[in-house]
N, C-alpha and C positions, 0 to 999 in steps of 0.2 A: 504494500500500500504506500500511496505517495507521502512520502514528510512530511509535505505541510495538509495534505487531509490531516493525517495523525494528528498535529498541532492544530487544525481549528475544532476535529472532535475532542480535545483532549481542555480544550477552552468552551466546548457547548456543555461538556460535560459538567465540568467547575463553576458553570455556571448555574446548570441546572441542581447541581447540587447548592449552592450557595443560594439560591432561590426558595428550594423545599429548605432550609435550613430556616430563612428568614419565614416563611410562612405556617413553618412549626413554632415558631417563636409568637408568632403573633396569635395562632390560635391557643397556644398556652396561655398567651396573657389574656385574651379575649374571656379564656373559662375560669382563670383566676377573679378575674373581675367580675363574671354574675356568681363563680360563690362566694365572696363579699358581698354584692348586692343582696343575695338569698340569705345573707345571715338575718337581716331587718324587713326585710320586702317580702309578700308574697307572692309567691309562683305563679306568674300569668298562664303558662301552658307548659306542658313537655313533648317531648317528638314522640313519646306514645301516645297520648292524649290525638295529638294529629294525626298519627297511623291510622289508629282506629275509627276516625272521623273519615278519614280517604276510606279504611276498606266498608266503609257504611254505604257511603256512595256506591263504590263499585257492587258492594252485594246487594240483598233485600233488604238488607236494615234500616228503620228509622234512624235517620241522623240524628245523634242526642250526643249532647257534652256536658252531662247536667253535674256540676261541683259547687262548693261554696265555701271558701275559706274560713275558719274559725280559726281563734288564736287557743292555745293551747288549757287555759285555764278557765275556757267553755266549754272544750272537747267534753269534759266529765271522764272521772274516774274509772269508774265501770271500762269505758271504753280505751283507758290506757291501758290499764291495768289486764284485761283480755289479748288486746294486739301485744304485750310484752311479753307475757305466757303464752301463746302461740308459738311468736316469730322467733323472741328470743332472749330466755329469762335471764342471760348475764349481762343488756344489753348496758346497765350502770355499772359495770365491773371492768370491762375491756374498752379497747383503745381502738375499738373499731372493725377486730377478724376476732373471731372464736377458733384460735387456735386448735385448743383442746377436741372442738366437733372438729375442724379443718381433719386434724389427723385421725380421728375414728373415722371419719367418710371415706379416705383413702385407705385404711388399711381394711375395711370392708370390700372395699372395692376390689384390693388385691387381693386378698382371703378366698372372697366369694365367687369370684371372676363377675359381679355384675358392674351397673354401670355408676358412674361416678356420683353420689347425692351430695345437692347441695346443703353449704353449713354457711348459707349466708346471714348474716347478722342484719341488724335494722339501717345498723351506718351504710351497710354494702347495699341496700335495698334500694334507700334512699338515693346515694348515689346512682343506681341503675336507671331509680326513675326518673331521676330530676336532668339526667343527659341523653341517655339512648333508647332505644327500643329492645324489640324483646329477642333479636338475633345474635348467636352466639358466635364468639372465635377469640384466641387468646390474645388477639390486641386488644378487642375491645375490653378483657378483662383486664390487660394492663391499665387500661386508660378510668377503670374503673376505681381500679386501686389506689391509682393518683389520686381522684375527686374524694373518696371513701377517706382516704389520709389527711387530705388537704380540709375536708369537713370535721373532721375530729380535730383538727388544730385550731379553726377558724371558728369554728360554732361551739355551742354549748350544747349538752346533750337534752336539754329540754328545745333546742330549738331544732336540732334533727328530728325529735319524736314527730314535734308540730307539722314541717316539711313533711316527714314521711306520712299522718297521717290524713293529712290534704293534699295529697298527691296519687296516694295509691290507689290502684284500680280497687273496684267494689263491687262489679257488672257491667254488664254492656251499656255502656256512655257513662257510666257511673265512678266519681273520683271522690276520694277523701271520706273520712269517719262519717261528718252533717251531712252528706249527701246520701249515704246509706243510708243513717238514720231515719231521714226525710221519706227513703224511699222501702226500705221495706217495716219501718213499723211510723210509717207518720208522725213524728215526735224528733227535737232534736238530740244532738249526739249525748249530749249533758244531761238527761232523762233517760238514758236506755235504762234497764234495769240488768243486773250481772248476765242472765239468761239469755238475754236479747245481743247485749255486747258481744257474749264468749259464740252466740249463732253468727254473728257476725264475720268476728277472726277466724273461727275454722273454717270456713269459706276461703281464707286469703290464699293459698297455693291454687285455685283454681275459680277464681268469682264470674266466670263465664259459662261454666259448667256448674256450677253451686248457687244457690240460692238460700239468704238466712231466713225468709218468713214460707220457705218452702222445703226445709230439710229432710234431707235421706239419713236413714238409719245414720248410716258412716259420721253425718255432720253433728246428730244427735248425741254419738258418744265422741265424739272430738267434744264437742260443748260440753258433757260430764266432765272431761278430764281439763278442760281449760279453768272449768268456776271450780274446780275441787283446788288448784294452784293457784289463781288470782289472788289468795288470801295471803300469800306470801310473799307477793312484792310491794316492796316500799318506792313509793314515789318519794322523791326526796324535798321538792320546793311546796308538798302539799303534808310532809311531816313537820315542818317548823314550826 
């Protein structure tokens, strides 16, 4: 090949590198800057929220985006206290990964020969929701670890509850704790009663498939087993 080709690919190349360099940079700072803004502000939308709005259109679905933010010390107890007995009862103890499940998940996996389960924590959740959608691959897990770190350092763990629990899907078009509340037992989130919250969160691994004022056996005893441990978490800003 002629020299000076070599020499201008060898400068389109340096360029292009030097290009993705700067445009990693910027969207690093771009996602630094809404999780500052997210530590005080409420979540306008996430690109799940959007997803699912697009595949409404495309399928049969009524388009619905029905959410409504509540700050955390209207949420009601009942309803913390269920979503942390669910999703993740150390979630005031760690720094963000549950180690300890991290590595029983894996050594199940390799024991058992089945597939890999998750031991994701309320930090990692929240992160998943508040940037990406619901498609897997080990970047995007990298990118989620950033955000999931970068929120444990920036935030307070009352303000991730809040985020995660105004955020998370709840059904079809259905986002955050009020909005469930609203919608399967007409009453706000801060009135559920232990029963109604723990129907709620055992629904959370699949609330497209599940329904809380429609429960299957299965959600029935997830719900014994949620209100029989909700008695042992302590909120901490509602024990002073």
């Amino acid at each position: 090949m002629n020299s000076k080709v070599v020499k201008r690919l060898k400068t389109k190349l340096l360029k292009l590198k030097s290009w993705l360099l700067q445009l990693a940079l910027l969207l690093w700072q771009f996602s630094l800057l809404l999780i500052i803004l997210y530590r005080v502000i409420p979540v306008p939308v996430t690109p799940l929220q959007i997803t699912r709005v697009f595949e409404q259109i495309a399928g049969s679905d009524e388009v619905k985006l029905n959410k409504s933010w509540r700050g955390i010390n209207y949420i009601g107890s009942n309803t913390i206290k269920a979503a942390i007995t669910a999703e993740d009862l150390k979630f005031f103890d760690h720094y963000g990964f549950d180690f300890e499940q991290i590595n029983k998940s894996i050594k199940r996996s390799f024991n058992g020969g089945k597939k890999l389960r998750g031991a994701s924590t309320i930090s990692q959740q929240t992160a998943k929701n508040l940037f990406f959608t619901t498609g897997r691959s080990w970047v995007r897990k990298g990118l989620e670890f950033y955000v999931t770190v970068a929120i444990e350092i920036l935030w307070t763990k009352k303000r991730i509850l809040e985020v995660y629990l105004n955020i998370i899907e709840m059904g079809n078009g259905i986002y955050g704790a009020e909005a469930a509340a609203q919608h399967y037992f007409n009453k706000p989130s801060e009135k559920l009663t232990k029963g109604e919250a723990a129907l709620i969160a055992a629904c959370f691994p699949n609330p497209k498939r599940w329904q809380a004022n429609k429960p299957t056996r299965y959600i029935l005893r997830k719900q014994s087993v949620i209100m029989r441990y909700m008695r042992y978490v302590n909120i901490p800003w509602q024990s002073k």
